[in-house]
C-alpha positions in Angstrom: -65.8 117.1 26.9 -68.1 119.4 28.1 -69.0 117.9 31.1 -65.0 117.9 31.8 -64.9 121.4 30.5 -67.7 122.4 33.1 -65.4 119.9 36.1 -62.5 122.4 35.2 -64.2 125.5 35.2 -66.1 124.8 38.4 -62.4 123.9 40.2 -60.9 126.4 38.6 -63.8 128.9 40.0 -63.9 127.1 43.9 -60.0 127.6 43.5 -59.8 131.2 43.1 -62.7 131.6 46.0 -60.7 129.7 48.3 -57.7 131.5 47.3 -59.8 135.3 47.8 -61.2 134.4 50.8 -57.4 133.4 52.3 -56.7 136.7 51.0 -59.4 138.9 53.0 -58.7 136.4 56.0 -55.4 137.7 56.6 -54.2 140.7 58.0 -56.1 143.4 60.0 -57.9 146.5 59.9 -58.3 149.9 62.5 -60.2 152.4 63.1 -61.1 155.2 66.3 -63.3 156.7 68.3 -63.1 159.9 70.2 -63.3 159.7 74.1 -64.4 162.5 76.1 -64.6 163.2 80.3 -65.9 166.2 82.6 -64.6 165.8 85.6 -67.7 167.5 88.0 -67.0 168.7 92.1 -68.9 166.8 94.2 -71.9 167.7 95.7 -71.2 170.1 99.3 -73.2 170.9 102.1 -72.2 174.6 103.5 -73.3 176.3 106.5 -73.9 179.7 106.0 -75.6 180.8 109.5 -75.6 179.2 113.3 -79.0 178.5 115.1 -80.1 180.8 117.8 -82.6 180.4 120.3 -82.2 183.8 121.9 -83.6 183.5 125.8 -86.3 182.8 127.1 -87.0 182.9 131.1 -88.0 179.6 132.7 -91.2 178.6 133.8 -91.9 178.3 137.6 -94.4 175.5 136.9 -95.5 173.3 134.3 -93.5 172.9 130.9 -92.8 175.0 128.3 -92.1 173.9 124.7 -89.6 176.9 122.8 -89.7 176.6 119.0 -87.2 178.2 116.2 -88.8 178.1 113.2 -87.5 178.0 109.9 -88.0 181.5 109.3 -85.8 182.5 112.5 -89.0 183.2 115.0 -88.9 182.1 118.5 -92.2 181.5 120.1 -93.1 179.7 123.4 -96.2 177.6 124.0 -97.3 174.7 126.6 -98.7 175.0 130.5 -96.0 176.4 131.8 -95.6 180.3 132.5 -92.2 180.6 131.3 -91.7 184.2 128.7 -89.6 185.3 126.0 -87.1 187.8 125.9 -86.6 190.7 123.3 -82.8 188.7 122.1 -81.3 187.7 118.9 -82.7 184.8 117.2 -81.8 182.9 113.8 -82.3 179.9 112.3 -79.4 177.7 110.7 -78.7 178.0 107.0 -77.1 175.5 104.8 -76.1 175.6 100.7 -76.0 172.4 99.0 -74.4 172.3 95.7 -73.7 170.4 92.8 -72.3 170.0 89.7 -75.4 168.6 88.1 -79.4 168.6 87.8 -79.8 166.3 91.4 -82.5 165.6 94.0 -81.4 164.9 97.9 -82.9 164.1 100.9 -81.9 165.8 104.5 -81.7 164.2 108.1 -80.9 166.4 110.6 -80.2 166.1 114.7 -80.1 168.9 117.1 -77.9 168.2 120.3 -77.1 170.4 123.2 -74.1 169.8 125.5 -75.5 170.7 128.7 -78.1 168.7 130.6 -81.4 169.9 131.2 -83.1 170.8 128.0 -86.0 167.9 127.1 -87.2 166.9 123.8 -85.2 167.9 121.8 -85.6 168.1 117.9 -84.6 169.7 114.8 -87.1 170.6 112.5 -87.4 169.5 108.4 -85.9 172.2 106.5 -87.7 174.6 104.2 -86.2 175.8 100.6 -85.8 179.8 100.0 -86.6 178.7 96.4 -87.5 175.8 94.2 -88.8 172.7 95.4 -87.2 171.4 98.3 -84.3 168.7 97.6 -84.3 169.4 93.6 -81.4 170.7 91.6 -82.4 170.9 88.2 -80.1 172.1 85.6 -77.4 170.6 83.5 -74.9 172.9 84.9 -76.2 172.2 88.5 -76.8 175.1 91.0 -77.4 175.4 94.8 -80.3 175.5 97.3 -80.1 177.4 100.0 -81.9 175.2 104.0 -83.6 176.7 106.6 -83.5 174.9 109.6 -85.6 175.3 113.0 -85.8 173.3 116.3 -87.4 172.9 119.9 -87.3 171.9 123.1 -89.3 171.9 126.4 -88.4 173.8 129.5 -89.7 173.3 133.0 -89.1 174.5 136.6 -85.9 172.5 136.6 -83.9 173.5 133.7 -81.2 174.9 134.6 -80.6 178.3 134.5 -77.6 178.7 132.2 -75.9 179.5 128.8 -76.7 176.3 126.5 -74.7 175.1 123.8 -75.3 172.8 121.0 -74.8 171.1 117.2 -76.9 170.8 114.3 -76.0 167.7 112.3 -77.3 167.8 108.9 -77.0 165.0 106.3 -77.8 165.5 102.3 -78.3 162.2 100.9 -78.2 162.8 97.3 -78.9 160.8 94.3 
């Protein structure tokens, strides 16, 4: 009898398993998690001041290359004998800003609409603090571009009021 004493306990044991396991198989249990969001602006590029040139008198020969640097300073260099004038001169400003720490990159075009000007470019810009395409900061901030440019003159430039755009692209990460 023991051994069938032992057979029953052992069923009796594999039948109230089977019966605890249907027990925790059934049914279903919950819990949650909290969700948060910050909704951020997006990062902006603002000009804040138009390029000038000022004027500068054309050369009777040979070329003259004009230069607006990033400080706002006009000078004139080359063969050609062409001179500044005492006018107005500035170069462009732009903010970017963000919402958060970022780095960018900048392309920039300088385009006038008359004919007549030569070689024309716009120069890299310069920072007027921090390192030049870093935002650092959780809560973001802004960094204020300095743009220059050139061009060449010569004998045949027209004489006239010139016009013109600076494009600028950030490319931000």
């Amino acid at each position: 009898m023991n051994v069938r004493h032992t057979a029953i306990r052992v069923g009796a044991g594999l039948l109230i398993a089977a019966l605890a396991t249907s027990a925790f198989a059934a049914g279903s249990v919950q819990s949650t998690a909290n969700a948060t969001l910050t909704v951020l602006s997006p990062t902006t590029l603002t000009k804040t001041q138009d390029m000038a040139f000022g004027s500068v008198v054309r050369p009777t020969s040979g070329t003259n290359t004009v230069t607006l640097s990033t400080a706002g300073v006009v000078s004139i260099s080359g063969g050609g004998n062409g001179s500044l004038v005492n006018s107005t001169t500035n170069q462009a400003k732009f903010v970017v800003t963000t919402a958060a720490a970022d780095t960018f990159t900048t392309t920039q075009s300088l385009t006038f609409t008359q004919a007549g000007l030569l070689n024309i470019s716009a120069s890299a810009p310069t920072a007027t603090s921090g390192t030049l395409g870093t935002i650092t900061g959780a809560n973001g901030g802004s960094q204020e571009l300095n743009f220059g440019g050139q061009f060449d003159i010569t004998s045949a430039t027209t004489a006239q009021a010139y016009t013109g755009t600076l494009t600028v692209t950030v490319n931000y990460n």
